[in-house]
Wavefront OBJ file of the C-alpha trace (Angstrom):
o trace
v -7.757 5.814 25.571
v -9.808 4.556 28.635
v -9.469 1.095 26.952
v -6.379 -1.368 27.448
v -7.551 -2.427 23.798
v -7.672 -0.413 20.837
v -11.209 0.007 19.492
v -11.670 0.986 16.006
v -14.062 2.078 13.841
v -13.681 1.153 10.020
v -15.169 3.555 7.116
v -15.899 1.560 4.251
v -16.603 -1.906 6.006
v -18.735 -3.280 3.636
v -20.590 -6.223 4.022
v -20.154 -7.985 0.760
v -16.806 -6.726 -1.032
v -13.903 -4.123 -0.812
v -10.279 -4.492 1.228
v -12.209 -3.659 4.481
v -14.063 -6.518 4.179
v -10.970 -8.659 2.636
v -7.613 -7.415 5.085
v -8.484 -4.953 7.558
v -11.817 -6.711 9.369
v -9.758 -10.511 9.494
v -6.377 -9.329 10.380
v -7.897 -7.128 13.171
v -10.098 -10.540 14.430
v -6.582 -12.545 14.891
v -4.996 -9.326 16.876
v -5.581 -9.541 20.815
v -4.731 -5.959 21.307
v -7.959 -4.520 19.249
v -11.606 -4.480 19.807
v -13.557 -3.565 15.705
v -16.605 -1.407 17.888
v -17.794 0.692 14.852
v -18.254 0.654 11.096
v -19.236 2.570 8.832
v -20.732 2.493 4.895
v -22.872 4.973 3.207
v -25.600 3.731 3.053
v -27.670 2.618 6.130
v -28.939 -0.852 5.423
v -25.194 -1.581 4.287
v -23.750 -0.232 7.030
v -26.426 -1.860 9.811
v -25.241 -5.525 7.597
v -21.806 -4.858 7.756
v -22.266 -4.046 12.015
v -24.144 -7.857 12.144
v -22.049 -9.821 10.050
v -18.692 -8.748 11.949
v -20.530 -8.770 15.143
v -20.043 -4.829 16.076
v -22.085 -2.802 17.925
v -22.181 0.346 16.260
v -22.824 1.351 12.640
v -23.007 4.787 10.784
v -23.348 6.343 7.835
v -22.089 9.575 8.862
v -18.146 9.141 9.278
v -17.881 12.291 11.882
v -20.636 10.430 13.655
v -18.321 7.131 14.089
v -15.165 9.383 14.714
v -16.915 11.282 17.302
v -18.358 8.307 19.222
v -16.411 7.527 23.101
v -15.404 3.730 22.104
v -13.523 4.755 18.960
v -9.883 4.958 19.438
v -8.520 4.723 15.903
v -10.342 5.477 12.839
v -9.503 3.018 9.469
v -10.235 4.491 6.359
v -10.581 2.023 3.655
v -12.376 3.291 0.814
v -12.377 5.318 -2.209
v -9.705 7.679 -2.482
v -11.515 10.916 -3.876
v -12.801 10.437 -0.318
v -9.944 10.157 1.798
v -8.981 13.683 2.406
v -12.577 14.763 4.240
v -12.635 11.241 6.049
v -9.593 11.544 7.568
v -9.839 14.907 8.542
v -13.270 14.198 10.048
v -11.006 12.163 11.987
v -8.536 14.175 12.880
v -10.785 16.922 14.185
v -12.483 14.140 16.509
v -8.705 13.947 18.240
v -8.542 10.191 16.635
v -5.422 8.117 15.724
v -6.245 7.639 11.897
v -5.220 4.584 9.344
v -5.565 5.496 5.799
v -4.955 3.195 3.002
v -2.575 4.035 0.119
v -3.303 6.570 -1.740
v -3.509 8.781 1.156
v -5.070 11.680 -1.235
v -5.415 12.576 -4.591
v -3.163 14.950 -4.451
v 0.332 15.727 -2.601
v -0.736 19.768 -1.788
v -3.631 17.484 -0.028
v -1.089 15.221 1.349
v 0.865 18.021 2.967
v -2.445 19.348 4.628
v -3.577 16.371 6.230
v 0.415 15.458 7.671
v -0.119 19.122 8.812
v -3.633 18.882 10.994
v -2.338 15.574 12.343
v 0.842 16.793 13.878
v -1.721 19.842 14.937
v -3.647 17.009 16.783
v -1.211 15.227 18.047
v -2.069 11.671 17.014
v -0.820 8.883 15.742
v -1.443 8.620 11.859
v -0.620 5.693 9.390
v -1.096 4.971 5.725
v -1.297 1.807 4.494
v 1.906 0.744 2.460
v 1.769 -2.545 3.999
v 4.048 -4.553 1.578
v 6.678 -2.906 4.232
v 5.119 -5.621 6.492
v 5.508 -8.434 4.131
v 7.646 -11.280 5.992
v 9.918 -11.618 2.851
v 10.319 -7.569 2.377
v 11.473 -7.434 5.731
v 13.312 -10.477 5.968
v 15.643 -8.985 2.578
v 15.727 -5.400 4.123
v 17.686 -6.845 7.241
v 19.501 -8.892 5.049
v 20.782 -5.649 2.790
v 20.964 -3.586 5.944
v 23.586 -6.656 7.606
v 25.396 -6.714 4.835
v 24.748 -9.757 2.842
v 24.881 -8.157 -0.748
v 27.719 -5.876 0.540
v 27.162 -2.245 -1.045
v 24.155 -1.847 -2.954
v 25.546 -1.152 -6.610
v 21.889 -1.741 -8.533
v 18.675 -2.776 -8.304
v 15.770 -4.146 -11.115
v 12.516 -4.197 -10.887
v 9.466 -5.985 -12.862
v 6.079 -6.013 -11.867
v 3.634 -7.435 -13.948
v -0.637 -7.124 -12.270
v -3.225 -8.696 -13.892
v -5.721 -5.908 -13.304
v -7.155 -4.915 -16.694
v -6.018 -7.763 -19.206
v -9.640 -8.638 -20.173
v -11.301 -6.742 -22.407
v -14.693 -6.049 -19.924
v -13.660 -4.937 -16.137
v -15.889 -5.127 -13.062
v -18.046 -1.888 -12.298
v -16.259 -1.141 -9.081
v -13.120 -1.482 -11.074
v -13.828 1.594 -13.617
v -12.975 4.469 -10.971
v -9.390 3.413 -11.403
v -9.189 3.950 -15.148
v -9.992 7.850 -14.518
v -6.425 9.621 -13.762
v -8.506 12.349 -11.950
v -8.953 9.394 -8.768
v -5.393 8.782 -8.226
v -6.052 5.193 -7.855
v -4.228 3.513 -11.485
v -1.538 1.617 -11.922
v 0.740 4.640 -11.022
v -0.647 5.389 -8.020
v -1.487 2.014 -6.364
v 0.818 -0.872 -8.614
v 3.934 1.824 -8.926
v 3.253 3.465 -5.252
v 3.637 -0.203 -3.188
v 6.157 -1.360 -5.581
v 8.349 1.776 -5.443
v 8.115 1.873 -1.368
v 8.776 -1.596 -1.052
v 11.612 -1.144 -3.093
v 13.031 1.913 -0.947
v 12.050 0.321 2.378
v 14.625 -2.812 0.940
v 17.747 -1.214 -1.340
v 17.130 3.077 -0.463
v 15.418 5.735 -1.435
v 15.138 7.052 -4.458
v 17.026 10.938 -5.390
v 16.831 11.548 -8.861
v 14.913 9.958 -11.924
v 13.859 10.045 -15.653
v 10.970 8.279 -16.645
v 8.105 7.231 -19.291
v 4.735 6.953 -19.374
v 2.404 5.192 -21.445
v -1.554 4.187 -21.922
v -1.223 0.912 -24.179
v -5.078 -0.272 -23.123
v -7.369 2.548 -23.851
v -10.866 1.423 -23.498
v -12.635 -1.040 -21.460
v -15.942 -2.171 -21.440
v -17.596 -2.682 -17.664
v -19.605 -5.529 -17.182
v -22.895 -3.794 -15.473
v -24.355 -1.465 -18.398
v -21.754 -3.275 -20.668
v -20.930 0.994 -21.779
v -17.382 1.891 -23.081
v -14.556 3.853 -20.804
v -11.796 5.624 -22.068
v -8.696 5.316 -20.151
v -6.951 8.369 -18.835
v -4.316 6.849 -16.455
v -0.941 4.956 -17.703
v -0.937 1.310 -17.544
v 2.772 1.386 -18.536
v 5.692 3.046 -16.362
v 9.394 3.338 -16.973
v 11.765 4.480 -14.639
v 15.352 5.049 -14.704
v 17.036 6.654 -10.964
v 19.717 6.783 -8.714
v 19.101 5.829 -4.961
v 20.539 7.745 -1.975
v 23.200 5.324 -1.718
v 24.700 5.838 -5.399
v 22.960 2.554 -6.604
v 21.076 2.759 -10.250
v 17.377 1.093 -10.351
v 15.839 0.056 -13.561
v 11.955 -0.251 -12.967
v 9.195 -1.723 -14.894
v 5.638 -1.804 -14.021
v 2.449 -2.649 -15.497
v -1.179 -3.819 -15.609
v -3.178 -6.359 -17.956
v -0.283 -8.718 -17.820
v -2.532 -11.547 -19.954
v -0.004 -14.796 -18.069
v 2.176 -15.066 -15.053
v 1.506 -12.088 -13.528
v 4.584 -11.977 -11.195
v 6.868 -9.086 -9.088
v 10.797 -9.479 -9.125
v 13.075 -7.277 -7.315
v 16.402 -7.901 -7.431
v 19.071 -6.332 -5.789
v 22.995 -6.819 -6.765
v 26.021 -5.847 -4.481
v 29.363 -6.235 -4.157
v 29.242 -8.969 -2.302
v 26.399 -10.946 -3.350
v 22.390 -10.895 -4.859
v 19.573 -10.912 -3.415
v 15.843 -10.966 -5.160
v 12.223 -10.590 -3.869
v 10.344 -12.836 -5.795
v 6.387 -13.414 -6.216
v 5.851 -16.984 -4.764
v 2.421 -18.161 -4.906
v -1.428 -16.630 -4.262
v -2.135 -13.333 -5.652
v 0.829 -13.094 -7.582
v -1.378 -10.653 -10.200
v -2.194 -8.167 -7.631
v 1.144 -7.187 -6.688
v 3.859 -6.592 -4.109
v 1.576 -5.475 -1.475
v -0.932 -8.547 -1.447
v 0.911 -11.734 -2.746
v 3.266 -14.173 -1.381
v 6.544 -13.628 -1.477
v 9.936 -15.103 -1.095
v 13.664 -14.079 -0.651
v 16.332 -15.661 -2.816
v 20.117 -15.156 -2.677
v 23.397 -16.426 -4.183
v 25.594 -18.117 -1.770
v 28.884 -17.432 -3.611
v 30.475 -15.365 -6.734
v 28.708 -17.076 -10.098
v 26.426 -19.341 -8.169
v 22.793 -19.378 -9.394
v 19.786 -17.951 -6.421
v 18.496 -20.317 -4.360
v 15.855 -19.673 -1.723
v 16.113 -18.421 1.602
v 13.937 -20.162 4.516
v 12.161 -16.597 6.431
v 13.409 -17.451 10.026
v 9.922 -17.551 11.872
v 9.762 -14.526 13.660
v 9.118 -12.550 10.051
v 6.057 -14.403 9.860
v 3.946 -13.626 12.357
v 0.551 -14.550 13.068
v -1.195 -17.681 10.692
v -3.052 -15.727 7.700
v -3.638 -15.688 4.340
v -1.912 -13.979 1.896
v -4.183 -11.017 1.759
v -4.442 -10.542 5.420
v -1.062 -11.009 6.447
v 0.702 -7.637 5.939
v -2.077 -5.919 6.770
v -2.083 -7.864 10.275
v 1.282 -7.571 10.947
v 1.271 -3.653 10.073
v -1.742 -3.358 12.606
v 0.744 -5.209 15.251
v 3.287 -2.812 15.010
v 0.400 0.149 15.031
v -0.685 -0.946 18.466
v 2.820 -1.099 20.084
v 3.591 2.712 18.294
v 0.350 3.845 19.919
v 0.999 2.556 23.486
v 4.713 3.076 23.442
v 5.158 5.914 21.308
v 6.947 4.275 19.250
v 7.565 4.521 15.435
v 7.308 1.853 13.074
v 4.546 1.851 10.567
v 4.885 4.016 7.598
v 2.718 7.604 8.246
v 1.774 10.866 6.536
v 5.550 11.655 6.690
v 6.109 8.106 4.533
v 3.099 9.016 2.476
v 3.878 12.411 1.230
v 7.494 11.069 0.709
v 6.330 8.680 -1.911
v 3.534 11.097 -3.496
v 6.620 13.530 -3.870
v 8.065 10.420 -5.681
v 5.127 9.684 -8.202
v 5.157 13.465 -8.612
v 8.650 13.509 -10.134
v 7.606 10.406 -12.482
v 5.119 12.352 -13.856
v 6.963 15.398 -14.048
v 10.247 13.669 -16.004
v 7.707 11.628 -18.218
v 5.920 15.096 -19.151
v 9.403 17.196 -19.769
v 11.167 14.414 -20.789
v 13.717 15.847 -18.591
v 15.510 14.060 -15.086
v 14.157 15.101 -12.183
v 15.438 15.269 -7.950
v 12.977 13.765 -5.633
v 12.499 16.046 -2.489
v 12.151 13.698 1.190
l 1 2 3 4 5 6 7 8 9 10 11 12 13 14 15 16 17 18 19 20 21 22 23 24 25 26 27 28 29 30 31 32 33 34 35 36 37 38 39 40 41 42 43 44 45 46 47 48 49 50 51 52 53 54 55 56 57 58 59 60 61 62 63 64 65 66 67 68 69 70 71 72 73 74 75 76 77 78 79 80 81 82 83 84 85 86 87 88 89 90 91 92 93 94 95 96 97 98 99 100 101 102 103 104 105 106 107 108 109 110 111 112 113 114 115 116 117 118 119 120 121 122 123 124 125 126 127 128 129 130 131 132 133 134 135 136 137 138 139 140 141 142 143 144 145 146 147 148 149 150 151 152 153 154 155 156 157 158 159 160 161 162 163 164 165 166 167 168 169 170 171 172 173 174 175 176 177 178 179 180 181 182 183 184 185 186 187 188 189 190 191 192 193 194 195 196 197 198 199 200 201 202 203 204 205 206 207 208 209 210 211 212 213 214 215 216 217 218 219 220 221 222 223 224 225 226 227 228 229 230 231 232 233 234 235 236 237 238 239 240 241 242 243 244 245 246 247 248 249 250 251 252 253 254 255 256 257 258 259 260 261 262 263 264 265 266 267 268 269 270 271 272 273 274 275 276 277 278 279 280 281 282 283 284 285 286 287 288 289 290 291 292 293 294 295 296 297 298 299 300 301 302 303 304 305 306 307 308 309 310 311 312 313 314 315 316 317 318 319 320 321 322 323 324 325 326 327 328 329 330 331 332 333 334 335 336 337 338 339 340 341 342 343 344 345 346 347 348 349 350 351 352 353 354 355 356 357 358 359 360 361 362 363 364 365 366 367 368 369 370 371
């Protein structure tokens, strides 16, 4: 980079809706350390909107175009994920560092491919399981990891999203339903939930789990037609973490009332429990508000533990802050060579992971998760 700041160029900015347009474009405005110089949409008159609303000088509709262009550093990748694969390797081949939201691909052979061409090009890559960056997830990780809870003997689970509990769903919504986009509630709900939940108490090494599609049709709001669902709205897992810990997990969509995420982690020596505090709650561990409770004694009920200030980083909503604080960290591993944002190692680790949930659910038989 010729640039003391990070410029980056965002595919999928658009102007009027989408998590470009709701994280990545505000968390990047409160960062010192990055410059948004690009954007990109697929259309032209979108993407030309998108470059005067945010105030950036170049737009494209042609995502080698913006990867190829001098005052694009890092590439974000924020759209559909049938896409991601071709974007990011448009990337890649430009010599670009490269974000990628979760899912990184739709599949994990495709996973494997893109870790390989980035270690080929020698850049940094990240994928976007920010609920590693919420205050509260790391404020109970370096709890665990100090010892609070003592060892780690279990951990449970529950997260409830509100996606899907009305009848008729919004148009941009429908993609999800389709098990062939790798964007359901496995994917995205069970993917951040499950990482967050390794990042905290360990990974996981061995599981059995169930599967099940409990809303199967939807109606979508523009055309008013009828979609089948082919992805599970329901998963079940039982597994063992590297530690020797059991986890009991339960996760699912079109929670009708208090949507909510609890995990709870017990030790010998105490409990701890991530909790769903406030905004956003229905979305799930990697967008809402969080907070850390733990029990200060043997029978004593949880009570909630004040995030020292340095978790919290800078001012932000709840929608914007992990993703800010994850693009914090992403500068300093980029100018220091550093290494502390989830990437396509992290990524392929937990598609590995849904893998063997599908896997057990289809056999009915445990199965070992590979690193």
């Amino acid at each position: 980079m010729t640039s003391e700041k990070i410029r980056v160029g965002i595919v999928g900015a658009s102007p009027h809706r989408g998590w470009g347009l709701r994280a990545h474009v505000p968390a990047l405005r409160i960062l010192p350390g990055y410059d948004v110089t690009a954007v990109g949409t697929s259309k032209r008159a979108s993407a030309e909107e998108a470059a005067r609303r945010f105030g950036v000088p170049h737009a494209f509709t042609d995502a080698r175009e913006l990867a190829s262009h001098p005052e694009v550093d890092l590439v974000v990748i924020t759209v559909k994920v049938p896409t991601h694969f071709d974007l990011v390797q448009a990337a890649l081949d430009a010599g670009k560092h490269v974000y990628c939201e979760w899912p990184l691909t739709q599949t994990t052979t495709e996973a494997e491919q893109l870790l390989h061409l980035a270690q080929r090009a020698g850049v940094r890559h990240a994928v976007g399981l920010q609920a590693r960056f919420s205050p509260a997830v790391q404020y109970a990780r370096d709890l665990v990891a100090d010892g609070r809870v003592g060892r780690v003997t279990s951990v449970n689970v529950y997260s409830a999203r509100g996606k899907g509990a009305a009848a008729e769903i919004p148009g941009w919504m429908a993609y999800t339903f389709d098990r062939v986009n790798a964007a359901g509630t496995l994917e995205v709900g069970a993917g951040h939930t499950l990482d967050a939940m390794a990042f905290v108490a360990g990974n996981v090494t061995e599981l059995s789990s169930s599967l099940a599609i409990q809303r199967t049709e939807y109606t979508v709001d523009t055309g008013h037609e009828a979609i089948k669902v082919t992805t599970p709205d329901q998963i079940v897992i039982n597994a063992t973490l590297d530690g020797g810990a059991t986890a009991a997990v339960h996760i699912h969509d079109a929670k009708l009332s208090g949507p909510r995420t609890r995990i709870e982690i017990a030790g010998t020596e105490g409990d701890l429990a991530i909790l769903s505090s406030g905004p956003a709650a229905e979305e799930g561990v990697q967008i809402g508000a969080l907070a850390v409770h733990g029990s200060p004694g043997p029978g004593s009920p949880l009570e909630e533990l004040p995030i020292p200030r340095h978790y919290l980083g800078p001012p932000a909503n709840t929608e914007v802050i992990n993703v800010a604080r994850f693009y914090a960290k992403l500068a300093d591993d980029i100018h220091t060579g550093s290494h502390h944002v989830p990437d396509f190692h992290d990524g392929l680790r937990v598609h590995r992971l849904l893998d063997a949930v599908r896997l057990s659910a289809e056999t009915g038989r445990r199965q070992s998760v590979h690193p």
